[in-house]
C-alpha positions in Angstrom: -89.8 -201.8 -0.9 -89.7 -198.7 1.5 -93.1 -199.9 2.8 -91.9 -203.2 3.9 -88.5 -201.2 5.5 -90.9 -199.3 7.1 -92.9 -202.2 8.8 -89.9 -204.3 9.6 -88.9 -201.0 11.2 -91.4 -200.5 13.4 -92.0 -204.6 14.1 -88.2 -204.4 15.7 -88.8 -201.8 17.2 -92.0 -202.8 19.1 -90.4 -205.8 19.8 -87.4 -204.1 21.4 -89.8 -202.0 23.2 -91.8 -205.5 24.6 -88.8 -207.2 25.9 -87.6 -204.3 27.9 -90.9 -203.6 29.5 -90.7 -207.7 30.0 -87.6 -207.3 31.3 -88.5 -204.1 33.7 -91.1 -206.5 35.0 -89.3 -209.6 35.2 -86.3 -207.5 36.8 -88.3 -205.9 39.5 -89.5 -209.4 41.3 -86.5 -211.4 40.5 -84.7 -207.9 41.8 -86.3 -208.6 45.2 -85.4 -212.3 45.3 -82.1 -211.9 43.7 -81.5 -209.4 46.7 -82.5 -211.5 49.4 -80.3 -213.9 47.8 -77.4 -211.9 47.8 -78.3 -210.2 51.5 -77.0 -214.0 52.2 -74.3 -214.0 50.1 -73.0 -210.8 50.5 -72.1 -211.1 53.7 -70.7 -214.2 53.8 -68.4 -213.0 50.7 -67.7 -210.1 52.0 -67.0 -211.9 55.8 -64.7 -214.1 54.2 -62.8 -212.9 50.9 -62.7 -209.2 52.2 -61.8 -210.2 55.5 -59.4 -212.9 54.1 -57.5 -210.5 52.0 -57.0 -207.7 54.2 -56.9 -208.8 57.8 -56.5 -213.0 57.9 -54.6 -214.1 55.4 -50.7 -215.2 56.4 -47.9 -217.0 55.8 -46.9 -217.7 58.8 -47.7 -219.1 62.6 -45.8 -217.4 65.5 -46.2 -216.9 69.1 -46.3 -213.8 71.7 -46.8 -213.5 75.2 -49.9 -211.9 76.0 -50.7 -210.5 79.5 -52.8 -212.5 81.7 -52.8 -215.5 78.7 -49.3 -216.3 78.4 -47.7 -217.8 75.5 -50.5 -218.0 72.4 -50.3 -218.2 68.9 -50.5 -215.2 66.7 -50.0 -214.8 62.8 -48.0 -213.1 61.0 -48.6 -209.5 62.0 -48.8 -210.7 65.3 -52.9 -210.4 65.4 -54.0 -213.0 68.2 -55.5 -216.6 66.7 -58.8 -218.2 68.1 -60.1 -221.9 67.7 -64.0 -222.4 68.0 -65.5 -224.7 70.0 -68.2 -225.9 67.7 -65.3 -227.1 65.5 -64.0 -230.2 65.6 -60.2 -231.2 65.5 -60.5 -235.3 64.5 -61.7 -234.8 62.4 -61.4 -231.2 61.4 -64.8 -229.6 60.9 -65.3 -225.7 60.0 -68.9 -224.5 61.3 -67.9 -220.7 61.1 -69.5 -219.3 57.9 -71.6 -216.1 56.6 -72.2 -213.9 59.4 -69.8 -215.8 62.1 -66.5 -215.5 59.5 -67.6 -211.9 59.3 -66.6 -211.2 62.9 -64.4 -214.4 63.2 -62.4 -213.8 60.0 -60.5 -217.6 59.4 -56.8 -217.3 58.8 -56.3 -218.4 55.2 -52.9 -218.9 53.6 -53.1 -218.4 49.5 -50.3 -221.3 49.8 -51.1 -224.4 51.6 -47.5 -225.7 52.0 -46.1 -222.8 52.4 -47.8 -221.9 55.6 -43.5 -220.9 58.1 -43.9 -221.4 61.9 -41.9 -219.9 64.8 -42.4 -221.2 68.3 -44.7 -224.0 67.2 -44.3 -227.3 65.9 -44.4 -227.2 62.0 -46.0 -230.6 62.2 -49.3 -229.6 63.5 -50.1 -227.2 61.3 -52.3 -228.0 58.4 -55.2 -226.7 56.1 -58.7 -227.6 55.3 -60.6 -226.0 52.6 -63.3 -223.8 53.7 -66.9 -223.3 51.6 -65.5 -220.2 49.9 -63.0 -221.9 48.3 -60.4 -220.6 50.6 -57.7 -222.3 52.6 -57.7 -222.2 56.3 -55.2 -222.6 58.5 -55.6 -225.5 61.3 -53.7 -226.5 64.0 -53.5 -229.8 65.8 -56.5 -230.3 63.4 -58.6 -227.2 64.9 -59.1 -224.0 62.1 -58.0 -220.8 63.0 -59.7 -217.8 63.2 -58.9 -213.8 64.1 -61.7 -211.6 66.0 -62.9 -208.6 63.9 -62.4 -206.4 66.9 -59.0 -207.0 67.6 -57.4 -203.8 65.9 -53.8 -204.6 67.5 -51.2 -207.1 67.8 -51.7 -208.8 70.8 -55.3 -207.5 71.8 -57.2 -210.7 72.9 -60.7 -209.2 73.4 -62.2 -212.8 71.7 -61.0 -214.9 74.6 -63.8 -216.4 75.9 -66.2 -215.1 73.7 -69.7 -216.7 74.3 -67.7 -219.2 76.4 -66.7 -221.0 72.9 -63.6 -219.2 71.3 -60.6 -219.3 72.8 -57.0 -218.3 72.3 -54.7 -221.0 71.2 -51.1 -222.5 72.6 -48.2 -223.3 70.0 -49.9 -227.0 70.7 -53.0 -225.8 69.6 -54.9 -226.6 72.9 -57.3 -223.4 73.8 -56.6 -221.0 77.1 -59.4 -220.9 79.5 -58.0 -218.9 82.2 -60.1 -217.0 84.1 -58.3 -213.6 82.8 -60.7 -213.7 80.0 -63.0 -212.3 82.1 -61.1 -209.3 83.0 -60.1 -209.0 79.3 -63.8 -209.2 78.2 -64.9 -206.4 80.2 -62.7 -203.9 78.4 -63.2 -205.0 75.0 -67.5 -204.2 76.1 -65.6 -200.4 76.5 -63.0 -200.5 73.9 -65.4 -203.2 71.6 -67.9 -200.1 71.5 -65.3 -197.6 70.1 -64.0 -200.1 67.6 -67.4 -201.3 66.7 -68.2 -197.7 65.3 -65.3 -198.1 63.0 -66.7 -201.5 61.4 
C-alpha cells in the first residue's frame, strides 16, 4: 500500500514536472508570436479604447471660432474635430485604425442617441460603429476624429495634415484655407515639445 502511494507519488509528480517543461517550451515560441500579435493589437487597443476614454469620447458637438479657420466644430471640451479624407461620407466608411486612431483618436460617444449639439444641425449628426466595437461620431456622414497633439481647446495643429485631415464646419464640410500652412509650421515647434510628453 505505501509502495503504490509512493509510485503514484512520484508518477504525478513527474508528470507535473513534464507539462511545465512543455509548457516553458511551448510558452517561449508561441511567447514570440503571441507578442508580435499583440505589438498589433496593442496599439490599436490602446489607440482606440485608451484614447477613447480619456481624450475622444463626448456627448456633445459644439462650435468655436478658431483664428485663421473660423467657425469649426469642436466637442465637448472644446478640443478641435477633424474628418479624414480617405473616409467616405455616402456612404460612411472608417479607414483610420491601429496606428492612425493612435494619433487621430475618433470621437466616440458611449450613447449613440444621446450625442447634444450647439451651433450645428442636430440632423447631421450620426454614428457608425468602428472595428473596436466603439461608436463614432459622424457628421454629414463623415467620422470624427481629434489629433493626439492638440493639448488645448482650440489648438488646430491637424489642419491640413498630410494634405488629408481637415477641420470641420457645423455642416460638416472640411476647411482648406490656406492658414493651415501657417498653423502647421508651429505645431513642427510646439508638435516637438508635446511629442516628448506622448
Amino acid at each position: 500500500m505505501v509502495a503504490i502511494r509512493h509510485v503514484t507519488g512520484y508518477a504525478a509528480t513527474g508528470a507535473a514536472v513534464l507539462a511545465l517543461t512543455l509548457a516553458g517550451c511551448g510558452g517561449g515560441g508561441g511567447g514570440s508570436g503571441s507578442s508580435s500579435s499583440s505589438g498589433t493589437s496593442t496599439p490599436q487597443n490602446s489607440g482606440s479604447t485608451q484614447k477613447a476614454t480619456t481624450g475622444s469620447a463626448t456627448s456633445m458637438l459644439t462650435t468655436a471660432n478658431v483664428a485663421k479657420l473660423g467657425t469649426v466644430v469642436t466637442d465637448g471640451k472644446g478640443y478641435v474635430l477633424y474628418r479624414f479624407d480617405a473616409d467616405s461620407a455616402n456612404p460612411t466608411k472608417v479607414t483610420c485604425y491601429s496606428t492612425c486612431a493612435a494619433l487621430w483618436p475618433a470621437a466616440t460617444t458611449t450613447s449613440p442617441g444621446s450625442v447634444t449639439t450647439k451651433g450645428i444641425d442636430k440632423s447631421l449628426v450620426s454614428t457608425v460603429k468602428r472595428n473596436d466595437g466603439s461608436t463614432q461620431i459622424t457628421l454629414a456622414g463623415w467620422p470624427l476624429y481629434r489629433y493626439a497633439k492638440d493639448d488645448e481647446p482650440k489648438e488646430p495643429y491637424g489642419q491640413g495634415v498630410d494634405g488629408t485631415w481637415w477641420a470641420v464646419t457645423p455642416s460638416g464640410a472640411k476647411i482648406t484655407t490656406p492658414a493651415s500652412a501657417s498653423s502647421s509650421s508651429s505645431p513642427a515647434t510646439t508638435g516637438t515639445g508635446s511629442g516628448s510628453g506622448y
